[in-house]
C-alpha positions as CSV (number, residue, x, y, z in Angstrom):
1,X,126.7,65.1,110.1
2,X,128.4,66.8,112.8
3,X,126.9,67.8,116.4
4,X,127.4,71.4,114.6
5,X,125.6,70.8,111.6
6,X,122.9,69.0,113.5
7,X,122.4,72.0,115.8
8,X,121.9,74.6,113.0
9,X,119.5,72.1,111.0
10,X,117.9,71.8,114.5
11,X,117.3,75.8,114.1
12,X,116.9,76.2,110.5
13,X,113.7,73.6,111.4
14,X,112.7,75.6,114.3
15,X,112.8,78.7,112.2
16,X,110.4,77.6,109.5
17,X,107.3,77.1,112.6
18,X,106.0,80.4,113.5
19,X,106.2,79.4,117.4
20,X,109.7,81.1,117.1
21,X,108.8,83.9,116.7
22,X,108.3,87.0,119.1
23,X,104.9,88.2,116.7
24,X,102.6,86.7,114.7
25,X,104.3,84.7,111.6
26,X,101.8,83.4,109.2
27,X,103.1,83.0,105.6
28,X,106.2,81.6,106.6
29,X,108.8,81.3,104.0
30,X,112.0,79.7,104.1
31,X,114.4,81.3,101.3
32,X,117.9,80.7,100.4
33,X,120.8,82.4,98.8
34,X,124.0,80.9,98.4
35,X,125.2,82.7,101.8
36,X,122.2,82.7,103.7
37,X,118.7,81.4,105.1
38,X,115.6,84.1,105.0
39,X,112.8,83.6,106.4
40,X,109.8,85.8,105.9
41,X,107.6,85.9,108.9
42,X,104.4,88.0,109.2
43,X,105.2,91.4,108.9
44,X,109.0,90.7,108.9
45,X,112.0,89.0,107.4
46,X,115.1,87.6,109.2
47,X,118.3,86.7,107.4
48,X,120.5,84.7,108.8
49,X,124.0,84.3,107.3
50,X,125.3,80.4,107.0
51,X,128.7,79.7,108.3
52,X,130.3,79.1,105.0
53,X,133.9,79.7,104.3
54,X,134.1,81.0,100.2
55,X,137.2,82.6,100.1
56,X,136.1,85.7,99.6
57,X,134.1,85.3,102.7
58,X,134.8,83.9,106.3
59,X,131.4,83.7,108.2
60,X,132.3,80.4,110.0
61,X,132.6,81.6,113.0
62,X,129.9,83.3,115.4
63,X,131.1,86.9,116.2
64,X,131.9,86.9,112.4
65,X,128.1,86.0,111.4
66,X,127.2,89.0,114.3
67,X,129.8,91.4,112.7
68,X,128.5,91.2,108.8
69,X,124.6,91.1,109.9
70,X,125.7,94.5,111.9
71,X,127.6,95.8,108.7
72,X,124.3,95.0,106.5
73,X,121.9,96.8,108.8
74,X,124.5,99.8,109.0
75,X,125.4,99.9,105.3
76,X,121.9,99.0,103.9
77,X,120.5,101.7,106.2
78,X,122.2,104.1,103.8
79,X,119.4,103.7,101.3
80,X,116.3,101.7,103.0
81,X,116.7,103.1,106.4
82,X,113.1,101.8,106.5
83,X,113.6,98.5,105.8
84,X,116.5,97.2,108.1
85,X,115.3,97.4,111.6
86,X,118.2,95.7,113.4
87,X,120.2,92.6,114.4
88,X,118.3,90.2,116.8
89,X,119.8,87.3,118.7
90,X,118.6,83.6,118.0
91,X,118.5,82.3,121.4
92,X,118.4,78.3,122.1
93,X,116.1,78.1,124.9
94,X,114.8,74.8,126.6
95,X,116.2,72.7,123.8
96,X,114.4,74.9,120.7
97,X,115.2,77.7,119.1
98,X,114.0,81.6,119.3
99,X,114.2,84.7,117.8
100,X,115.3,87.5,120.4
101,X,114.0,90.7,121.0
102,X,117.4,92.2,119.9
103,X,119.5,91.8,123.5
104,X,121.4,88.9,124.7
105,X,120.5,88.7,128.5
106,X,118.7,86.8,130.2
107,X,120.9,83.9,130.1
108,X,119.8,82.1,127.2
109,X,122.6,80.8,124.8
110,X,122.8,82.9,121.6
111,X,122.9,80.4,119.0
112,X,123.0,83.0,115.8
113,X,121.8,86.2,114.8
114,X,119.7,87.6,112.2
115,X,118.9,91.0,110.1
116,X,115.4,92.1,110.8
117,X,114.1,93.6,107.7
118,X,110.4,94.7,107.4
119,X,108.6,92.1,105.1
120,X,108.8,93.7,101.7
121,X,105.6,92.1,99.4
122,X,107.3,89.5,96.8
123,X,105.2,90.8,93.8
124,X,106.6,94.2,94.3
125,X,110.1,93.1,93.3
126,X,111.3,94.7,90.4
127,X,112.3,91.5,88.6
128,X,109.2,89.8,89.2
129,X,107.6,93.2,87.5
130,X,110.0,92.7,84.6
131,X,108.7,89.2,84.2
132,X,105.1,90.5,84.2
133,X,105.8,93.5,82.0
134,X,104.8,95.9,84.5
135,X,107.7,97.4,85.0
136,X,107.8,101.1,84.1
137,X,110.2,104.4,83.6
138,X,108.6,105.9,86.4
139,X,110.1,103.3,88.8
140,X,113.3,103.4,86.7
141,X,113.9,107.1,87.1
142,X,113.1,106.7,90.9
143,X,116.2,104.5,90.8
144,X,117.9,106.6,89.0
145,X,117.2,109.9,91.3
146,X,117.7,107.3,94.2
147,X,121.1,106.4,93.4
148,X,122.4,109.7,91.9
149,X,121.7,111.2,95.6
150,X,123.4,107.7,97.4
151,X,126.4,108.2,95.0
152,X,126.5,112.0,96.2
153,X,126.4,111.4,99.7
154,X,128.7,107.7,99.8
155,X,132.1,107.4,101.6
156,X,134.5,108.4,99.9
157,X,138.2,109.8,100.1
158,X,142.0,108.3,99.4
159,X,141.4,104.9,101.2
160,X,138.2,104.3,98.8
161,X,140.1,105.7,95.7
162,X,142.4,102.6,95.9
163,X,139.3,100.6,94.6
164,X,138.8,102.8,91.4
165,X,142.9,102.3,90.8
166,X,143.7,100.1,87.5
167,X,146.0,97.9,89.2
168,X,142.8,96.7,91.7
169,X,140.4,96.8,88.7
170,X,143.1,94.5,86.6
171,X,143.1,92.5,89.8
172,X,139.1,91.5,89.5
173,X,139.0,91.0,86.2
174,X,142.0,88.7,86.3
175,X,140.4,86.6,88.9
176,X,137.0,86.7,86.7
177,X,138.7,85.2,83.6
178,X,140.4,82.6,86.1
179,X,137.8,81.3,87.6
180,X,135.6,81.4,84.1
181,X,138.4,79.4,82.1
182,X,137.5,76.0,83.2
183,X,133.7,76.7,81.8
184,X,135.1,76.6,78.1
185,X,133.1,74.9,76.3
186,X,130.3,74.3,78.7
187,X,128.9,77.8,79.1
188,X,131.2,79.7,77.0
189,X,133.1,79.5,74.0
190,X,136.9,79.4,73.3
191,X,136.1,82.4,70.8
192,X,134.0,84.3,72.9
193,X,136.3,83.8,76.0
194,X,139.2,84.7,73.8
195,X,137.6,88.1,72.6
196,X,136.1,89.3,75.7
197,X,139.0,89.2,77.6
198,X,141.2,90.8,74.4
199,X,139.0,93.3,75.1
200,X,139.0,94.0,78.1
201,X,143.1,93.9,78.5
202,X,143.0,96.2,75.5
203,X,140.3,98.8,77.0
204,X,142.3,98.9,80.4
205,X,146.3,99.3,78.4
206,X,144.8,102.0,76.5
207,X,142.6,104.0,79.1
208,X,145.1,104.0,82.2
209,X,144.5,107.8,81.8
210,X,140.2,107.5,82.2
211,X,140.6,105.5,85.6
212,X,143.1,107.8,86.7
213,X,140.5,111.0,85.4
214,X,137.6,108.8,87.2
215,X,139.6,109.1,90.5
216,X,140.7,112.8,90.4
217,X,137.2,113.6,89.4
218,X,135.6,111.8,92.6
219,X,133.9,109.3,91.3
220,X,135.1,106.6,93.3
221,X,132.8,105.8,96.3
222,X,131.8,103.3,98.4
223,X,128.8,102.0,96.6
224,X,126.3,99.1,96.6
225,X,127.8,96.6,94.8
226,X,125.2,94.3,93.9
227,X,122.4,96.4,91.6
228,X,120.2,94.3,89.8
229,X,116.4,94.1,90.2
230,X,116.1,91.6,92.5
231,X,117.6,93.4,94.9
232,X,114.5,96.4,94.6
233,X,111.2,96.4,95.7
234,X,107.8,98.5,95.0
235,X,106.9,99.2,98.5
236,X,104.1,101.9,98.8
237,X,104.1,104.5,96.1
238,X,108.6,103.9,96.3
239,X,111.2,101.5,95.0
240,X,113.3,100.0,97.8
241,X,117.2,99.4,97.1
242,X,118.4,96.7,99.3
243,X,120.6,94.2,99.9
244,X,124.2,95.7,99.2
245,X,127.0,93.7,99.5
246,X,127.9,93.8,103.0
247,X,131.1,91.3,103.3
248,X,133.8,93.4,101.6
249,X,134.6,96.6,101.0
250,X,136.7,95.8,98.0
251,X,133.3,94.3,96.1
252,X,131.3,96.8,96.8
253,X,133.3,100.2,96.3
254,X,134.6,101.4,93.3
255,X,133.6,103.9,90.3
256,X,130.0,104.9,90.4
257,X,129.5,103.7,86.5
258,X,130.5,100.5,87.5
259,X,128.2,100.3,90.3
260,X,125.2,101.1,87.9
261,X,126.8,98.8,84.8
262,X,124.9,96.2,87.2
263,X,121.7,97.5,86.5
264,X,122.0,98.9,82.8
265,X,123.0,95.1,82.1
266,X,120.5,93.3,84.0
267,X,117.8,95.3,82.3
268,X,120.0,94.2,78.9
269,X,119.8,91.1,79.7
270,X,116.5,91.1,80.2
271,X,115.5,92.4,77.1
272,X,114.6,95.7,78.4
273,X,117.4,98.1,77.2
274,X,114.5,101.0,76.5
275,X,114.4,100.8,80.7
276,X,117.9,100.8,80.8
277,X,118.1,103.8,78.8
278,X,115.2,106.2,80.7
279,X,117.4,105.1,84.0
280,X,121.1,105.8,82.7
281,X,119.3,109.2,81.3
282,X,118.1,110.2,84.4
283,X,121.1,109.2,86.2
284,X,123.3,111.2,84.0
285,X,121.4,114.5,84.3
286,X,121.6,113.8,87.9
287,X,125.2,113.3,88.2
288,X,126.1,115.4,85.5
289,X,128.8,112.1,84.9
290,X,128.4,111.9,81.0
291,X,132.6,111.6,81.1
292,X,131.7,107.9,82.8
293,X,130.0,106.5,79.8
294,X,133.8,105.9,78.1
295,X,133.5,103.3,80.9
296,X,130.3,101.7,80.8
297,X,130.6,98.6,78.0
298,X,134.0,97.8,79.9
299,X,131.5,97.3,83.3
300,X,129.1,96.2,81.6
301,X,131.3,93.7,80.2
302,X,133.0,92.6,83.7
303,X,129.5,92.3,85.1
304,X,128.1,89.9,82.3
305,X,131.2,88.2,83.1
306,X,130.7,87.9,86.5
307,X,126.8,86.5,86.1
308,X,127.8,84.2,83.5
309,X,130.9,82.8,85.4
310,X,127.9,83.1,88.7
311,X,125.6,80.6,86.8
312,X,128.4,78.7,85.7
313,X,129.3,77.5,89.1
314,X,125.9,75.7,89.6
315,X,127.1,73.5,86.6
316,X,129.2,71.7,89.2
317,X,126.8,71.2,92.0
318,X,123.6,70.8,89.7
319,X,121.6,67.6,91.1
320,X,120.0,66.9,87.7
321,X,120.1,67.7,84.0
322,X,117.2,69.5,84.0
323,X,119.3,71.8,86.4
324,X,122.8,71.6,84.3
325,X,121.1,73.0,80.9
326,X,119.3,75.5,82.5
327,X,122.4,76.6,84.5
328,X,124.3,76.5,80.9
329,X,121.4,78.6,79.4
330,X,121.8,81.4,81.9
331,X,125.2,81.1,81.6
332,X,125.6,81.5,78.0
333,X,123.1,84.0,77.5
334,X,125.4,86.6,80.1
335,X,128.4,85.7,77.8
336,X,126.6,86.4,74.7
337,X,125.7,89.6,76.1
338,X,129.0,90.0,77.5
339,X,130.6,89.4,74.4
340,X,127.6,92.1,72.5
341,X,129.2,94.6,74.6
342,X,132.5,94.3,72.9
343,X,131.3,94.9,69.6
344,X,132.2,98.4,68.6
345,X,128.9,101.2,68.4
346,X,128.9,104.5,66.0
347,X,126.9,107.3,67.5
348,X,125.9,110.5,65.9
349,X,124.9,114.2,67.0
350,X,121.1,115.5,67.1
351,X,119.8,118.8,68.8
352,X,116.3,120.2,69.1
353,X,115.1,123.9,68.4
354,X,111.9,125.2,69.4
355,X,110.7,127.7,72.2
356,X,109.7,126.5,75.9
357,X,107.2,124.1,75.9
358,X,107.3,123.2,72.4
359,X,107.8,119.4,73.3
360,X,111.8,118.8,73.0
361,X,112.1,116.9,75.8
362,X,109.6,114.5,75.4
363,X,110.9,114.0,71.4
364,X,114.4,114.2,72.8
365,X,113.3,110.8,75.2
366,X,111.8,109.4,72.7
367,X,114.8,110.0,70.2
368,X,117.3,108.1,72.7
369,X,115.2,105.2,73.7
370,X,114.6,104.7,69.9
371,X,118.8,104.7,69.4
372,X,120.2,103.8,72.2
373,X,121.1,107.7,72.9
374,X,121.6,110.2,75.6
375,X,120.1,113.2,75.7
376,X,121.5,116.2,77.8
377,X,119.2,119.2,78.9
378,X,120.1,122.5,79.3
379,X,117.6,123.3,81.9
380,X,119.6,121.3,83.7
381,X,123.0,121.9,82.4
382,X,122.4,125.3,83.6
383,X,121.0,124.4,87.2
384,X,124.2,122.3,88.0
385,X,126.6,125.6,86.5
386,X,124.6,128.0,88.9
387,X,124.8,124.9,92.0
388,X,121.3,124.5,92.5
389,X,119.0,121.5,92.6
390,X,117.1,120.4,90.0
391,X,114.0,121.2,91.0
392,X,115.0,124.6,92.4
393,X,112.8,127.1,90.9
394,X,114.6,130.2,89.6
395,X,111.9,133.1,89.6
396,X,113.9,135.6,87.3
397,X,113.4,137.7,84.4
398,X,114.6,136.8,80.5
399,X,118.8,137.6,80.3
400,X,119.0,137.7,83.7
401,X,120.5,135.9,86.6
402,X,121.1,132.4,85.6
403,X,119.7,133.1,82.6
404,X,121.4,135.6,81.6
405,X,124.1,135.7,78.5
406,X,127.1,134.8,79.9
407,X,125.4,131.9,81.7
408,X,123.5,131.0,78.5
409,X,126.8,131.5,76.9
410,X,128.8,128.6,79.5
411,X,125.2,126.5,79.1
412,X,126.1,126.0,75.4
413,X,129.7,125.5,75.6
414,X,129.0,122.6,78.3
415,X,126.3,121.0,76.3
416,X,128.6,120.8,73.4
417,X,131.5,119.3,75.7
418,X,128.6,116.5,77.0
419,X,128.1,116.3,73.5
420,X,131.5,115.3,72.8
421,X,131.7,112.7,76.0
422,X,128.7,111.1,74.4
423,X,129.4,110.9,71.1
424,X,133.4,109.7,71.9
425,X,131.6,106.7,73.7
426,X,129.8,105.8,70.4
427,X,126.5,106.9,71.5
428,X,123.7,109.1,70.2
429,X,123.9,112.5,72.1
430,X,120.5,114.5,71.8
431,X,120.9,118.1,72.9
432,X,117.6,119.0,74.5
433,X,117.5,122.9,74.4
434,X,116.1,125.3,72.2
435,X,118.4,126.5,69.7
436,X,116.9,129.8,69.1
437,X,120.3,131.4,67.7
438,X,121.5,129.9,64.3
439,X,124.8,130.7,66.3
440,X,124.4,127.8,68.5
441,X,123.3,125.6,65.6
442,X,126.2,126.0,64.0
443,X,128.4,125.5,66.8
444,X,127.0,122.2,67.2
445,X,127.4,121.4,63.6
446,X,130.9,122.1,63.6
447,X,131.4,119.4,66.4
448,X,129.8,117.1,64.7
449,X,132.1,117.4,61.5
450,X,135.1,117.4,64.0
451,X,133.9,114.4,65.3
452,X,133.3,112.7,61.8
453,X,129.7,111.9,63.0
454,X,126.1,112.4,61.7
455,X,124.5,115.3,62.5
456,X,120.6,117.0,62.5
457,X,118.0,119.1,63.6
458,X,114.6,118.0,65.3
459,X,112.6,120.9,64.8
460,X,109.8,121.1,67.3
461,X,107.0,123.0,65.6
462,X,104.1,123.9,68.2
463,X,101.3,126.6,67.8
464,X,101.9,129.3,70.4
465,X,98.5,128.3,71.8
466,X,99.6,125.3,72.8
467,X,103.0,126.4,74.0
468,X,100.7,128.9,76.1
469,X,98.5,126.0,77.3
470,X,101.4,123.8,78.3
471,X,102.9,126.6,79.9
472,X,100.2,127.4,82.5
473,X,100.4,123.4,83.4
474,X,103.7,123.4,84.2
475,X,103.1,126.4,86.6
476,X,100.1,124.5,88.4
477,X,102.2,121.5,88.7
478,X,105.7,122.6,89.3
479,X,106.7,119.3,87.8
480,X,109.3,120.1,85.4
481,X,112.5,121.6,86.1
482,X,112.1,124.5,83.3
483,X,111.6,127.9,84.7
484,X,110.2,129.6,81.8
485,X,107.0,131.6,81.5
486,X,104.1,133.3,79.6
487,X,107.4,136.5,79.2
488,X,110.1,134.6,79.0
489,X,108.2,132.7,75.8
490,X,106.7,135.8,74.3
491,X,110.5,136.9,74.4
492,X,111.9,133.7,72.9
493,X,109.0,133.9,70.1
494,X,110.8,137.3,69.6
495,X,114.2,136.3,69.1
496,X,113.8,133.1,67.6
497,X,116.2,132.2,63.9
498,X,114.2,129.6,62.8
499,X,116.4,126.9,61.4
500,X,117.4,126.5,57.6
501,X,117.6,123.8,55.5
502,X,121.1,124.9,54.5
503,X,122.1,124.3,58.3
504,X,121.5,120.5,58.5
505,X,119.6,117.6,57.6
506,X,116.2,118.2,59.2
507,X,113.1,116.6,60.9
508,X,110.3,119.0,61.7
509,X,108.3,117.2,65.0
510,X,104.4,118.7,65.6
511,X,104.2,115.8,68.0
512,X,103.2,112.6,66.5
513,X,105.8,111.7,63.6
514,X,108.7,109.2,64.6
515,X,111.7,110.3,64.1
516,X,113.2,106.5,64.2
517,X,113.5,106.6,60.4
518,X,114.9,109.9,59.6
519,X,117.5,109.0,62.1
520,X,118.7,105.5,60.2
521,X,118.9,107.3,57.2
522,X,120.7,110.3,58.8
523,X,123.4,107.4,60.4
524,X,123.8,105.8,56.6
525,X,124.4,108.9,54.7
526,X,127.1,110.1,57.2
């Protein structure tokens, strides 16, 4: 061992003893991930990168250790400006070892330097709540609303388009295959190699034109890089995002699906693809992105590569057997999935019909978690036509302003192109809106025979009491993004065509049936 390598096992010791530390430390915990030491002390946590050289990484040398703990406080800030407090100096003083208060004077010799994070509580993080079944859609659609507003606001422009370009996307996943090839047979078959990456050459010679429509549409940004659940955390009442990839640009930007394709395939691979679903959904009506699910198996694909290929790597540097299977487990089970994701999907076409408040979205939820589905909601559809927030409030009369007929008219027309995106990707697309006009049913019908895909009705049947009743706690609560009211329902009551039979294959919902079977038979008659 080198006088080097002495020195920071010197520090690494001097680290885990809570006498180096400017605060109290108890609890100390020394972590490790394959680029750096943590250690959690008291309130706080310091990460301090190792001086590794991995090729796609060069932290060897000291002002380069300084320069990406400065890049992780300023990037992570983006999205847990409440976490990442700073970069602190590790200062060798009287022959130990301690953390700084942040400056380097006073004549001490900086030794390192370290992120100071907040200490974030281990049981809140979101793949230890997986583990525990206690994770829940309400922490998933904070993740969602979190990351549809990062996306918004992220860098981007020409110089971050280039990473949304097929030739640098062809680059990655060239290097993936490379660098999983020698693992045939030890992680991964020669037939499951052979067909995942048939399929993925396929998917990117046939669809130069969807990266080139992901670019001009803006959906290149410089994103996070590294989404899985062990990178979140239930602090307070919130879940915390951290821990982006800070070392290169070209890892961490690129199209926004891909950047989520992380997530939606860690929760796969957890067996939790009902979470997966309530997050992509509220993603999507966020973003309004439903073009970027003709993308989503091909990331999802890459990134079970890429964890596979990840766990595959400990196969060489494994110190026991016990440790080689279990590496090859993980391994194998991101490949399987991997290869799952490949396998082509049919989708069909469902829409609700009922007034305000009769219960479509909650049915229309319901519906996609059950198939794997998306559903898209014309509340809104029709917020992001007019530009306004979600939750913006629109206090306006029946036909008028944004609810007036032309805008109901554009509403319709863009559900039915969502429809389209959805059902093109081989998904389920649930059109959550009411329906009222046997015009609009028919519309929708006409797509679906276009398409060559199943269609039906879910036909929410609520007594006005109830609709009244529902009503009145949406206004107390302003927790839904609907704007209607006691009028706007009386009026709808009005107007309403209630749906034939002649029309479609039909469920009729009063809030307790499942709709699950209906919906297999619906996808084997069509």
């Amino acid at each position: 061992m080198n006088r080097q390598s002495r020195d920071r096992e010197h520090m690494l010791a001097a680290l885990s003893n809570a006498g180096a530390y400017p605060h109290p430390a108890d609890e100390l915990v020394h972590l490790h991930t394959h680029i750096s030491d943590v250690f959690l002390a008291g309130a706080y946590a310091y990460k301090v990168k190792k001086p590794v050289e991995l090729g796609f990484l060069d932290f060897t040398a000291l002002s380069s250790r300084r320069q990406a703990c400065e890049d992780e406080v300023r990037l992570n800030r983006r999205l847990a400006p409440q976490i990442y407090l700073g970069v602190v100096p590790i200062q060798a003083v009287g022959g130990n070892f301690k953390v700084g208060s942040g400056s380097d004077n006073g004549g001490a010799e900086v030794a390192d330097y370290a992120v100071k994070m907040v200490r974030m509580p281990q049981e809140g993080m979101l793949d230890r709540l997986a583990a525990a079944g206690k994770l829940d859609r309400d922490q998933m659609r904070d993740v969602a609303r979190q990351l549809a507003r990062f996306h918004g606001l992220a860098e981007h422009g020409p110089h971050i388009d280039l990473y949304g370009s097929l030739d640098n996307i062809a680059d990655h996943v060239r290097q993936n295959f490379s660098q999983t090839e020698p693992y045939i047979g030890r992680s991964i078959t020669r037939s499951q190699f052979e067909r995942i990456r048939s399929y993925t050459q396929d998917f990117m010679h046939t669809n130069a034109a969807l990266f080139s429509a992901r670019v001009s549409a803006g959906r290149i940004v410089d994103g996070h890089g590294d989404l899985h659940l062990r990178n979140m955390c239930l602090y307070g009442d919130a879940v915390v995002i951290f821990d982006c990839i800070e070392f290169s640009q070209r890892f961490r930007a690129g199209d926004v699906i891909g950047d989520i394709a992380f997530l939606t395939m860690d929760l796969d691979a957890r067996n939790l693809p009902r979470l997966g679903n309530c997050f992509l959904n509220e993603y999507l009506q966020r973003t309004d992105d439903y073009a970027g699910l003709a993308a989503l198996d091909f990331y999802q694909t890459y990134r079970a590569c890429v964890r596979g290929k990840v766990a595959s790597f400990l196969l060489d540097s494994a110190s026991s057997e016990a440790q080689r299977l279990a590496a090859a487990n993980e391994a194998s089970h991101y490949f399987n999935l991997a290869r799952e994701y490949t396998t082509g999907r049919a989708g069909g076409l469902l829409i609700t019909c009922g007034p305000s408040a009769s219960g479509k979205t909650t049915i229309a939820r319901q519906t996609a978690e059950a198939v794997g589905g998306i559903t898209v909601r014309s509340d809104a559809v029709r917020k992001h036509l007019a530009g306004l927030q979600l939750e913006q409030h629109q206090a306006t009369s029946y036909a008028r302003g944004i609810y007036s007929t032309e805008m109901t008219e554009q509403t319709y027309k863009t559900l039915l192109k969502n429809a389209r995106e959805i059902v093109s990707s081989g998904r389920w697309a649930i059109l959550d809106a009411t329906f009222l006009r046997r015009a609009y049913r028919l519309h929708a019908a006409a797509l679906a025979r276009s398409l060559g895909t199943a269609f039906g009705i879910i036909f929410c049947c609520t007594p006005r009491s109830e609709l009244e009743r529902r009503l009145d706690l949406r206004s107390r609560t302003q927790e839904d993004i609907s704007d209607a009211t006691h009028a706007v329902l009386h009026q709808q009551l009005q107007d309403f065509e209630a749906p034939q039979r002649d029309e479609a294959e039909m469920f009729c919902w009063t809030g307790t049936e499942d709709p699950a079977p209906w919906i297999r038979q619906l996808a084997r008659a069509s």
